[in-house]
GULORO-205218 format. One line per field, with one value per residue (C-alpha): residue number from 1; x, y, z. Coordinates in steps of 0.2 Angstrom, whole numbers, plus 5000, padded with zeros to 4 digits. Layout:
! GULORO-205218
resi <- [NUM | ...]
x <- [X | ...]
y <- [Y | ...]
z <- [Z | ...]
END
This chain:
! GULORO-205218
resi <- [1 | 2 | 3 | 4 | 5 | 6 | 7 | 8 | 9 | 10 | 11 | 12 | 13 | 14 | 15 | 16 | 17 | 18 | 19 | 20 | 21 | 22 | 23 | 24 | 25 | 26 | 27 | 28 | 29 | 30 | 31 | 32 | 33 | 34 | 35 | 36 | 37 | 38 | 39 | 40 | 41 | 42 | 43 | 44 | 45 | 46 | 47 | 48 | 49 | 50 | 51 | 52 | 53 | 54 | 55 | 56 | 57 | 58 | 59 | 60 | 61 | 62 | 63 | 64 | 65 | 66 | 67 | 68 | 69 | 70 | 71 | 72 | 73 | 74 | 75 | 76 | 77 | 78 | 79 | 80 | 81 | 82 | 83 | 84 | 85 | 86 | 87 | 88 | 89 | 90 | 91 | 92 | 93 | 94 | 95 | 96 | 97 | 98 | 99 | 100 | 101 | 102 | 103 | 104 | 105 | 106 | 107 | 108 | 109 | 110 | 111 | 112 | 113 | 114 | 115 | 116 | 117 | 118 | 119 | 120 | 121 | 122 | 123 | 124 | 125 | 126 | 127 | 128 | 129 | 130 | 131 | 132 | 133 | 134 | 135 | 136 | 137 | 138 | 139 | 140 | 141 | 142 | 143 | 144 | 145 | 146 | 147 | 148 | 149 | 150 | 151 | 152 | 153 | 154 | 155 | 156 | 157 | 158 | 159 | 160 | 161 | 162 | 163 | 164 | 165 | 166 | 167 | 168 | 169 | 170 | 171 | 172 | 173 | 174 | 175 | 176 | 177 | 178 | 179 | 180 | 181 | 182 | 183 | 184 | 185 | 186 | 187 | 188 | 189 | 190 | 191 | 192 | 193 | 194 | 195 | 196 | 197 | 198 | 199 | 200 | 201 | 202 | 203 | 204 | 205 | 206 | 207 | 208 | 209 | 210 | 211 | 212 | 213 | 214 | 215 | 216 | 217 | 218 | 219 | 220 | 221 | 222 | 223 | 224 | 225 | 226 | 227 | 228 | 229 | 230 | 231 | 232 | 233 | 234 | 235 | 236 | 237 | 238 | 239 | 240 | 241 | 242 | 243 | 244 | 245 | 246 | 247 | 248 | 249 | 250 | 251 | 252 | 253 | 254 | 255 | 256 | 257 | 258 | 259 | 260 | 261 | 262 | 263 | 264 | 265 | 266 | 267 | 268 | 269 | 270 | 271 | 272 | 273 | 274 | 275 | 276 | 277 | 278 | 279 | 280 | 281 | 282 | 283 | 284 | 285 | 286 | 287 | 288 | 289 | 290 | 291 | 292 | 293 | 294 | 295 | 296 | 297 | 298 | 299 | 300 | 301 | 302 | 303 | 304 | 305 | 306 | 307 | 308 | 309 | 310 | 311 | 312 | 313 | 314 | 315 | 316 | 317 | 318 | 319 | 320 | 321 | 322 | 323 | 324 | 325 | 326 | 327 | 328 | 329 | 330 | 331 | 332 | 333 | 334 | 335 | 336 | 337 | 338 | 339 | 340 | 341 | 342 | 343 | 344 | 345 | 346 | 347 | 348 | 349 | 350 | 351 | 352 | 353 | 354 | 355 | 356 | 357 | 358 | 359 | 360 | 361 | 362 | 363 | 364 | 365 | 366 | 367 | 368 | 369 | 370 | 371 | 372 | 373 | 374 | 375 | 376 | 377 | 378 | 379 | 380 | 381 | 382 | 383 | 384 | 385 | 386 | 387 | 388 | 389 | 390 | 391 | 392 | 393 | 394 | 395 | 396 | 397 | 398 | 399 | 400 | 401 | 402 | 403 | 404 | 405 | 406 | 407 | 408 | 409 | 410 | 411 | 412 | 413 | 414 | 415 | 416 | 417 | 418 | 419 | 420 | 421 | 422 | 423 | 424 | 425 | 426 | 427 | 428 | 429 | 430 | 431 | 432 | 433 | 434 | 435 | 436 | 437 | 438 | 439 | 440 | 441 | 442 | 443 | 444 | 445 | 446 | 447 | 448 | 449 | 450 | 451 | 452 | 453 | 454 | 455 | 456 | 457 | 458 | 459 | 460 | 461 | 462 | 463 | 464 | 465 | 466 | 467 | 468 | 469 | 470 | 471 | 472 | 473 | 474 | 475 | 476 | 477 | 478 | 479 | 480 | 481 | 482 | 483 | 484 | 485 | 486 | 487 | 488 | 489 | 490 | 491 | 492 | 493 | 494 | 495 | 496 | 497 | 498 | 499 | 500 | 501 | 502 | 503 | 504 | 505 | 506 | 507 | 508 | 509 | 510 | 511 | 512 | 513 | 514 | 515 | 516 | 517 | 518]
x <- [5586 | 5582 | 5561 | 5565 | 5576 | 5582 | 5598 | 5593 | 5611 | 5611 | 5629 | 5631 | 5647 | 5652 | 5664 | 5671 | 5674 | 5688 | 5674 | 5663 | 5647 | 5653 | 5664 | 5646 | 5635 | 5645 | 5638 | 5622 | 5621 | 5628 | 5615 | 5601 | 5608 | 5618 | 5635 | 5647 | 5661 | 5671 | 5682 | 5696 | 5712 | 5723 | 5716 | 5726 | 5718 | 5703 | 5714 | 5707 | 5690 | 5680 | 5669 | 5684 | 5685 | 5664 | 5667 | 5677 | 5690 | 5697 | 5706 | 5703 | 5703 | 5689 | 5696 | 5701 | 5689 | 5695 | 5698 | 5682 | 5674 | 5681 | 5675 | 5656 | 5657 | 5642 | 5636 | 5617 | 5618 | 5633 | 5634 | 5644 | 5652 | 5666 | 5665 | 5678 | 5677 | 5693 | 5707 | 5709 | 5700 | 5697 | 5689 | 5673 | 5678 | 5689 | 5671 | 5662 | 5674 | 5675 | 5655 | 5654 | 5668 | 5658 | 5643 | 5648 | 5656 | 5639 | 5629 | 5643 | 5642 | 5624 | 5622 | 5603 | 5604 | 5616 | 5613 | 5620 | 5619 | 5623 | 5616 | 5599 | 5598 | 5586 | 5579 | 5584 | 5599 | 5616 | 5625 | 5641 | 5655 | 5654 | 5634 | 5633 | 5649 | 5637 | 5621 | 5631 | 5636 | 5616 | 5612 | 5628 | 5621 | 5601 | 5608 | 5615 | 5606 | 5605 | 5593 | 5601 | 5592 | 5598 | 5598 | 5598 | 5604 | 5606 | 5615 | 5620 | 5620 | 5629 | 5645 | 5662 | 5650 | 5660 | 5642 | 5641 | 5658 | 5656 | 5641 | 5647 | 5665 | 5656 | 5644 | 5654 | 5670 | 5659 | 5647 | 5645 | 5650 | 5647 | 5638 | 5637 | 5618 | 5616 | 5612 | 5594 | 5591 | 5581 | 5587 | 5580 | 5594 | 5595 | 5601 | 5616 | 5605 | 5591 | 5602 | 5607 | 5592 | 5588 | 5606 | 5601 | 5583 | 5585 | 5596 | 5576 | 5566 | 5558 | 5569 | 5557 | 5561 | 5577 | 5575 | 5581 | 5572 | 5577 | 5580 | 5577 | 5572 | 5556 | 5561 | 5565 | 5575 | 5586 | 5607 | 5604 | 5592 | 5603 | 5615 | 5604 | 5598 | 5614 | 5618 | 5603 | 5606 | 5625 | 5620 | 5627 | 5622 | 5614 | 5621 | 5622 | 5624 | 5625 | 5621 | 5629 | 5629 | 5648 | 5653 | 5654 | 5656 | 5675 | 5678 | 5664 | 5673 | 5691 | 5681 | 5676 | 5692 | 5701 | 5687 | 5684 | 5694 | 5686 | 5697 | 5694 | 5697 | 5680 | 5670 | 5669 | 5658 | 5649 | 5645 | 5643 | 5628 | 5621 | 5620 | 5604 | 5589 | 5589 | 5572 | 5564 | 5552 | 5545 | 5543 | 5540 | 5556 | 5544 | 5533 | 5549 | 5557 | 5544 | 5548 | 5554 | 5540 | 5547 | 5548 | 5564 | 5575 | 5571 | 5586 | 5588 | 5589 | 5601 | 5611 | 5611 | 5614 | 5631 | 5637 | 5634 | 5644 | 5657 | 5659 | 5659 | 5673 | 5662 | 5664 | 5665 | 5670 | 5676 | 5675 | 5695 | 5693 | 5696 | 5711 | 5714 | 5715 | 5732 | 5744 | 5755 | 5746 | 5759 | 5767 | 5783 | 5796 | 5806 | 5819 | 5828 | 5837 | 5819 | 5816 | 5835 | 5831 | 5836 | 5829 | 5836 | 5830 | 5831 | 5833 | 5831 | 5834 | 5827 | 5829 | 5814 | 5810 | 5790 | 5784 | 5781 | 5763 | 5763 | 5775 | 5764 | 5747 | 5757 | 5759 | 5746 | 5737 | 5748 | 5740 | 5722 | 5719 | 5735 | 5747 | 5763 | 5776 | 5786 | 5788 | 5768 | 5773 | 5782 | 5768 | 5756 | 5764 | 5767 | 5750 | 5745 | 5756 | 5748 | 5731 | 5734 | 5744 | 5730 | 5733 | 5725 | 5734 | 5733 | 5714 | 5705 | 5714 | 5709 | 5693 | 5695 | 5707 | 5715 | 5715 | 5720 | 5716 | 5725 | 5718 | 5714 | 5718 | 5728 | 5732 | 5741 | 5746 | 5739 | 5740 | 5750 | 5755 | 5750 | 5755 | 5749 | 5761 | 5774 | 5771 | 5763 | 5767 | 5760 | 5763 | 5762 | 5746 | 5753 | 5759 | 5777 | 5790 | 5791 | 5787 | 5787 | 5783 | 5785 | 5788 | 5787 | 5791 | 5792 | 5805 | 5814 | 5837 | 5844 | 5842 | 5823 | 5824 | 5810 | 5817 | 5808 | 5815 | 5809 | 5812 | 5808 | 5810 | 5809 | 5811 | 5813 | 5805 | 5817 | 5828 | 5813 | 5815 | 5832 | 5831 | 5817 | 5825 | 5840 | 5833 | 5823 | 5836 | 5843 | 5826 | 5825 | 5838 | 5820 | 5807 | 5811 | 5823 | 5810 | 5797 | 5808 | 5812 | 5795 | 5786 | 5799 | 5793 | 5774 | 5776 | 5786 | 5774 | 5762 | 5770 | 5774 | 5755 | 5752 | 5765 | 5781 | 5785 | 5796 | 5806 | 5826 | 5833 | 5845 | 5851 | 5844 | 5854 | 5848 | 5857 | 5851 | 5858 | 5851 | 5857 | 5855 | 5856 | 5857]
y <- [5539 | 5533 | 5536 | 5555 | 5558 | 5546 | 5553 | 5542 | 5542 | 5562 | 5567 | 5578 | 5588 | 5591 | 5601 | 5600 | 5585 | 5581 | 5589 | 5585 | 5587 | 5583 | 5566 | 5560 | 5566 | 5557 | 5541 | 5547 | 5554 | 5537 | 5527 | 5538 | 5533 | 5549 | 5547 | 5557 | 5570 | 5574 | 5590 | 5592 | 5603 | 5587 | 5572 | 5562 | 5566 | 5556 | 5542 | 5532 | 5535 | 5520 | 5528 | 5534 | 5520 | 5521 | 5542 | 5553 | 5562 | 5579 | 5591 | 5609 | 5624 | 5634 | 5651 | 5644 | 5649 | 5638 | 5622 | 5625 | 5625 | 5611 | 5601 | 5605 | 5599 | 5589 | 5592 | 5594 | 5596 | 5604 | 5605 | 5620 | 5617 | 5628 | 5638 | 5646 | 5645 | 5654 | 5662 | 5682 | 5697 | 5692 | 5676 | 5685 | 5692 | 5678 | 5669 | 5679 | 5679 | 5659 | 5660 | 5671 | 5661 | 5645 | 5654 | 5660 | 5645 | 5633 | 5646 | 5647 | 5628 | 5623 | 5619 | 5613 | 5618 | 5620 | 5618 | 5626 | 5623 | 5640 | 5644 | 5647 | 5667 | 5677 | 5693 | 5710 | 5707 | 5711 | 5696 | 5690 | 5691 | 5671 | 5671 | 5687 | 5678 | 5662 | 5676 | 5684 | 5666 | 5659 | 5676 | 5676 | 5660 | 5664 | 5679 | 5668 | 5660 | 5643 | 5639 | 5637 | 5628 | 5637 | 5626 | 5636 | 5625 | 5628 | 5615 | 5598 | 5585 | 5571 | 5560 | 5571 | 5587 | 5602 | 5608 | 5590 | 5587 | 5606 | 5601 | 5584 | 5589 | 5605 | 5594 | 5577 | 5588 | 5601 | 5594 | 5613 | 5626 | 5646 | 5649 | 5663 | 5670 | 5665 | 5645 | 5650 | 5655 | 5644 | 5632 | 5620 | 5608 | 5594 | 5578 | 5577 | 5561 | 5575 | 5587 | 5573 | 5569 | 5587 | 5588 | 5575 | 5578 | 5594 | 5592 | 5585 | 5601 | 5611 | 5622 | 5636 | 5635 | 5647 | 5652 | 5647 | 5634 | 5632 | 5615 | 5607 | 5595 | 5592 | 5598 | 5619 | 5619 | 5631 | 5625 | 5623 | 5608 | 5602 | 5599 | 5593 | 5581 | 5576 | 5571 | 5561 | 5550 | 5549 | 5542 | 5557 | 5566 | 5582 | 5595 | 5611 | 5628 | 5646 | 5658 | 5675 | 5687 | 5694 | 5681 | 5689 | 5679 | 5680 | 5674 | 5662 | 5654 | 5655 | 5644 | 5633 | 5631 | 5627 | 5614 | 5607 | 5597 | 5612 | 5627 | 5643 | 5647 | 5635 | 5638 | 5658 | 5656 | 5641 | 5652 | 5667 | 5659 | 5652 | 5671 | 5672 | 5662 | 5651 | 5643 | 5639 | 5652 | 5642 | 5621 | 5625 | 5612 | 5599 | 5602 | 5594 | 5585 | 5573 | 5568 | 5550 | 5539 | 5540 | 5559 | 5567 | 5561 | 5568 | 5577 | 5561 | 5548 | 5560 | 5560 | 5542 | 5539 | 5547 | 5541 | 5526 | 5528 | 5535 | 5520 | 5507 | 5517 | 5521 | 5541 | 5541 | 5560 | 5573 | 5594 | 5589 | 5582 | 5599 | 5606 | 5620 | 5637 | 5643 | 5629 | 5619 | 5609 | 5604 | 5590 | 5584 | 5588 | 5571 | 5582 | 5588 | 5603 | 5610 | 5629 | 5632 | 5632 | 5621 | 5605 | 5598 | 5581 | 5570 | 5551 | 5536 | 5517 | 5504 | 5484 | 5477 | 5458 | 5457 | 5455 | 5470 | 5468 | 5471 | 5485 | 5493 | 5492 | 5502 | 5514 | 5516 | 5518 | 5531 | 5548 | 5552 | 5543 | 5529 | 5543 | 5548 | 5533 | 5548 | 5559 | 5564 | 5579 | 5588 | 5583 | 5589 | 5606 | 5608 | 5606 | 5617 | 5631 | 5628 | 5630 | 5646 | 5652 | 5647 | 5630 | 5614 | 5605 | 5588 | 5588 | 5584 | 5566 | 5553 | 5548 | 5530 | 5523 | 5508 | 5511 | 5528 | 5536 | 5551 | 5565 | 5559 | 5575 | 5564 | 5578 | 5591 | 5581 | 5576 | 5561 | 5567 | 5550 | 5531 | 5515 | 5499 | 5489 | 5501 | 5520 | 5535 | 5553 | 5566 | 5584 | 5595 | 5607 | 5617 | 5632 | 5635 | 5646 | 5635 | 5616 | 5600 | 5581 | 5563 | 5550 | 5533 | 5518 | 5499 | 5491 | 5472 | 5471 | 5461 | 5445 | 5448 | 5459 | 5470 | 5488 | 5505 | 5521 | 5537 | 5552 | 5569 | 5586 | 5602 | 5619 | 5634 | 5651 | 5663 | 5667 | 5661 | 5645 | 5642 | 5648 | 5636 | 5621 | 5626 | 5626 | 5611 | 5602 | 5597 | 5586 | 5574 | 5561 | 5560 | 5566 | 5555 | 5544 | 5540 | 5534 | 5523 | 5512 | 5514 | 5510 | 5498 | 5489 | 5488 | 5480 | 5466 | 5464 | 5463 | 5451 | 5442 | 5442 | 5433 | 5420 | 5412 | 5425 | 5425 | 5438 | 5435 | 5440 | 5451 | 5467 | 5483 | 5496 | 5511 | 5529 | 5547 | 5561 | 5578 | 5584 | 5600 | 5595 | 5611]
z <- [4857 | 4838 | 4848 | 4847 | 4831 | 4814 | 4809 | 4791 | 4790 | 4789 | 4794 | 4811 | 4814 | 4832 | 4839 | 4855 | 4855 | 4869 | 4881 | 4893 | 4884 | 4866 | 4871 | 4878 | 4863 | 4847 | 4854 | 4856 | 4837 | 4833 | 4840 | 4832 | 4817 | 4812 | 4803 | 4814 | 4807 | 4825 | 4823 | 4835 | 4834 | 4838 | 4831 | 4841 | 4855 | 4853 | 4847 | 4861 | 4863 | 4861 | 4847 | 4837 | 4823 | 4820 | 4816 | 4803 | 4811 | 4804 | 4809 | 4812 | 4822 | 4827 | 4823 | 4804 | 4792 | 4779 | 4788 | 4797 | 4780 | 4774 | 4790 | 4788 | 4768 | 4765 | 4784 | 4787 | 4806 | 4815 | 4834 | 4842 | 4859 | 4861 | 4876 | 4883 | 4902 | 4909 | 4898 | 4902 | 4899 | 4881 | 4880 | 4875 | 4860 | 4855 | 4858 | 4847 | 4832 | 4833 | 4835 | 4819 | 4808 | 4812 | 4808 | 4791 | 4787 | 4792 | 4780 | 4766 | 4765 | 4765 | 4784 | 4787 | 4806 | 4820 | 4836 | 4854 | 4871 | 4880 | 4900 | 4906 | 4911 | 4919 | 4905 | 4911 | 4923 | 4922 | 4918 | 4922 | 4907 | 4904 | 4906 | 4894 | 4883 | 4880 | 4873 | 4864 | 4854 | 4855 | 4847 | 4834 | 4828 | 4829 | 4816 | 4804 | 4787 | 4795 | 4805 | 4822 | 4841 | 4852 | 4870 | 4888 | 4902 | 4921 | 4933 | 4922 | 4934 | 4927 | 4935 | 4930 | 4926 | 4933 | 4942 | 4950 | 4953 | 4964 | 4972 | 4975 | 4985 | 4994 | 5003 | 5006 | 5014 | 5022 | 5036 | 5042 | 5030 | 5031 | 5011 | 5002 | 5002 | 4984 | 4990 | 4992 | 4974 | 4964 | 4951 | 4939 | 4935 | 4922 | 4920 | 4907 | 4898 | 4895 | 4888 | 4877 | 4871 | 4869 | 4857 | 4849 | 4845 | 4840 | 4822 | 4818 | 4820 | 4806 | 4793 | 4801 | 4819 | 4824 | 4841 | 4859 | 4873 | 4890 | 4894 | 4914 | 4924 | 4930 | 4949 | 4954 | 4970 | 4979 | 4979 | 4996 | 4994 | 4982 | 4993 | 5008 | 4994 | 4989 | 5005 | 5010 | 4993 | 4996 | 5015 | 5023 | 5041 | 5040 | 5033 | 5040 | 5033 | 5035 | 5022 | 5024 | 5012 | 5011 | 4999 | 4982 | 4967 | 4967 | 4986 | 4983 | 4969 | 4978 | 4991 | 4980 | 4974 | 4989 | 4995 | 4979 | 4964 | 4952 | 4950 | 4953 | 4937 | 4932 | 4949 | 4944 | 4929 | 4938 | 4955 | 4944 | 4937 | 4953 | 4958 | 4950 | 4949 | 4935 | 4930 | 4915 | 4908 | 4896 | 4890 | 4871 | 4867 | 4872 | 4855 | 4845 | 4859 | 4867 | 4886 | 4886 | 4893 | 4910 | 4913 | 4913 | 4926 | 4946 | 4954 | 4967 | 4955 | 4944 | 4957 | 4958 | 4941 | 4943 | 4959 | 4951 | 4939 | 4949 | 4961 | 4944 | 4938 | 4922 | 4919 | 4900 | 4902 | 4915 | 4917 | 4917 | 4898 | 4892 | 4892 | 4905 | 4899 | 4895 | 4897 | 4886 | 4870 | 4857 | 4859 | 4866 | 4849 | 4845 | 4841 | 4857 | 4848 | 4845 | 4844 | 4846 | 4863 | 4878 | 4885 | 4904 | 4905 | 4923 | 4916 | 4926 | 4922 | 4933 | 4932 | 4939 | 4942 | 4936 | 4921 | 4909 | 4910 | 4927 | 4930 | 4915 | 4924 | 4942 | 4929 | 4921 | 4940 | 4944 | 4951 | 4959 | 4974 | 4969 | 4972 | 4964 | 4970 | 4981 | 4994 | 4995 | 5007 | 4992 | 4979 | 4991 | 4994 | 4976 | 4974 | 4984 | 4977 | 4959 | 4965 | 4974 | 4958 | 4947 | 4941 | 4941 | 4957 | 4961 | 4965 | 4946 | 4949 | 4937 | 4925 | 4927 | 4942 | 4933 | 4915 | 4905 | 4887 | 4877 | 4884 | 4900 | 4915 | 4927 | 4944 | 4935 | 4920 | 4903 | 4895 | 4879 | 4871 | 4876 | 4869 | 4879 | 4888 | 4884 | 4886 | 4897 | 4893 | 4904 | 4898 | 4914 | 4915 | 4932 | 4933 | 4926 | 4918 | 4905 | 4898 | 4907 | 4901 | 4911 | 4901 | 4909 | 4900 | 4900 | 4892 | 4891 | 4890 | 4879 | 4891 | 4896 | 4911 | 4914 | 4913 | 4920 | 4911 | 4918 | 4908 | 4914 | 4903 | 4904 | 4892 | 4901 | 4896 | 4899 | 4915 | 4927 | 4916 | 4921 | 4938 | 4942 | 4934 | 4947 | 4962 | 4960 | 4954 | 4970 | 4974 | 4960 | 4968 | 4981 | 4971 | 4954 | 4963 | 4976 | 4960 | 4953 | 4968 | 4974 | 4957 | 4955 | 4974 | 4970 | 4953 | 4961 | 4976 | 4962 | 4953 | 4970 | 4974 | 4957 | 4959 | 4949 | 4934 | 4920 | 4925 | 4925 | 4941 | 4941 | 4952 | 4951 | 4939 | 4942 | 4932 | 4937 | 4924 | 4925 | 4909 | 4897 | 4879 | 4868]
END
């Protein structure tokens, strides 16, 4: 993108970092020649990212004045992309104080420009609460001293995009499908490489420009050809559909989340959105953004791009990067008398005859389309009962299918801690009356055997804490017992497919304790 915009070494903050849209734009910055300051509430997180070690990482949160400060010293151009896309009757106002303390911050420390990438609206309709939440933060920032671009997207097409991930599932799973009526209103969508270069060659426009520019793609279709589209690159049949005009928003978006990996949680702002006509009233970004030499990218060969992508296993980031709204984000405490509270932990210790190597990459594959090792009925069922209770389920599966990073949505867990050849931990992100983490771990005896310890905890939150852990107690002998020997089984059929290993031969020992240490 250096055709577009020299950063000259100037240095670009970006928030929102561990999401969809900010994971993919540090690169970006990076290759235009920008130093990169990445701003994330748990550094650690990002640990893994293959850009980490070429950026300065600091901590902060959004809602702290002082540490946000501190974060934007020196900063010429900061990036806001902190959005709020569930989370209760008062994400909007939490939205417009972090919008404001970022705001007066960026002016307080001699910010050049920031820049925002909000939704494409239509003027003089009643929005929806997310639609209306991202105006109120374009406006917050267009008020401030600093000079602010304020971008105005509609659909994002991009592999692991929320919008593409919907439109994706909906038409592969649905050869004929009832719609709501709102699949005929017009849409310009984008490619997520144009919204990049739009980011990127933005923190280059003139100290005198503080406005908004909607931002699309060069083709204006209804959802419905989307779709029909969709299918025709993907080499689907025909697909047929119904529009009827019952579906409100709310049903719409419990569909959506039934048929699709997207929640409902997510698909309501996304639907909510679809419910108007979303077109671009204006170019004017292309006076400071030239379009590449090519064009912006056609809505077929975006879709290509991503399935692409997709099928070589090369999603850099997912709608899933970001944590959901709501559930548990500290980490597991190494001391098990934490909080004065208690801690039930399920531990299992298994001897397996493969290498560690090897046992470590069954692992690290575990989830998504791989499975869980045991007794897929009750997984199933129990991920099914999170999605109707508001969770996650098992449907976001996996960003990459063999290989794992700290942050990583993996079903209904998150990958908390990693440590190659070693360690997984996956803190649970489905609904409970409490806190849950998996450790798996890879580990050698003192005469070389290959040992598989499984550790699973979990800190209750009040009576329905304890009652929970109680009844399903009796089900970890075939839940977790069930993992173990299975896990156990496919390394050593891996290892068998490899040929000879080094692995001592011994028998399997194998303890289950379902303990509460106080």
């Amino acid at each position: 993108m250096s055709e577009i915009a020299a950063g000259d070494g100037r240095l670009a903050l970006v928030t929102g970092v561990t999401g969809y849209i900010g994971g993919r734009l540090v690169p970006e910055l990076l290759s235009a020649g920008f130093r990169v300051r990445a701003m994330a509430r748990r550094p650690e997180s990002l640990r893994d990212r293959p850009w980490v070690d070429d950026v300065e990482v600091v901590q902060a949160d959004a809602s702290d004045a002082d540490q946000v400060g501190a974060a934007l010293e020196g900063v010429d151009v900061a990036y806001y992309l902190i959005h709020a896309m569930s989370g209760g009757s008062s994400f909007s106002a939490k939205d417009r104080r972090t919008a404001r303390t970022f705001a007066r911050a960026a002016a307080a420390r001699g910010v050049r420009r920031t820049v925002y990438l909000g939704g494409l609206h239509p003027e003089g309709e009643e929005l929806s609460r997310h639609l209306e939440s991202r105006r109120e933060v374009g406006e917050i920032l267009l008020d401030s001293p600093v000079p602010a671009t304020v971008l105005q997207a509609a659909v994002i097409l991009g592999s692991g995009s929320a919008s593409f991930e919907m439109m994706r599932y909906l038409t592969e799973r649905l050869p004929v499908m009832v719609c709501p009526a709102w699949v005929n209103n017009r849409i310009q969508p984008i490619a997520v490489r144009d919204v990049l270069r739009y980011l990127v060659g933005s923190a280059s426009m003139p100290d005198d420009v503080n406005r908004t520019f909607d931002i699309g793609g060069p083709d204006v279709m209804t959802y419905l050809d989307m779709m029909r589209g969709y299918a025709e690159v993907a080499g689907l049949p025909k697909r047929h559909v119904l529009p009827v005009k019952v579906m409100s928003p709310k049903l719409s978006s419990h569909w959506v989340g039934t048929i699709t990996p997207v929640p409902g949680s997510i698909a309501r702002p996304l639907v909510e959105s679809l419910v108007h006509e979303v077109v671009c009233k204006e170019n004017d970004i292309a006076k400071y953004v030239p379009d590449p030499p090519g064009g912006l990218v056609p809505f077929r060969r975006a879709v290509q791009l991503a399935l692409q992508r997709i099928q070589e296993a090369d999603v850099t980031t997912r709608w899933s990067s970001a944590s959901v709204p709501g559930a548990p984000s500290d980490p597991l405490p190494s001391d098990p008398d934490w909080a004065g509270g208690n801690l039930y932990v399920d531990e299992r210790t298994t001897v397996v005859q493969a290498p560690p190597h090897v046992l470590w990459e069954v692992l690290e594959g575990i989830g998504g389309e791989q499975g869980w090792y045991s007794w897929p009925m009750a997984w199933a069922v129990r991920g099914v009962m999170d999605r109707f209770s508001g969770g996650p389920g098992l449907r976001r599966g996996r960003r990459d299918p063999r290989h794992l990073m700290v942050g990583d949505a993996v079903d209904w867990w998150r990958v908390e801690e990693r440590e190659e050849d070693r360690l997984l931990r996956l803190r649970a992100e489905m609904k409970l009356p409490g806190l849950a983490w998996l450790d798996l771990r890879v580990d050698t005896d003192a005469v070389g055997r290959t040992l598989f310890h499984q550790r699973a905890l979990f800190h209750p939150k009040g009576l329905a804490g304890q009652a929970y852990w109680a009844a399903i107690s009796p089900f970890h002998g075939v839940v977790f017992g069930g993992m173990q020997k299975n896990v156990k089984d496919a390394a050593e059929a891996a290892a068998r497919g490899r040929g000879p290993t080094a692995s001592a031969p011994g028998s399997v020992d194998v303890r289950a304790e379902g303990t509460l240490v106080r």
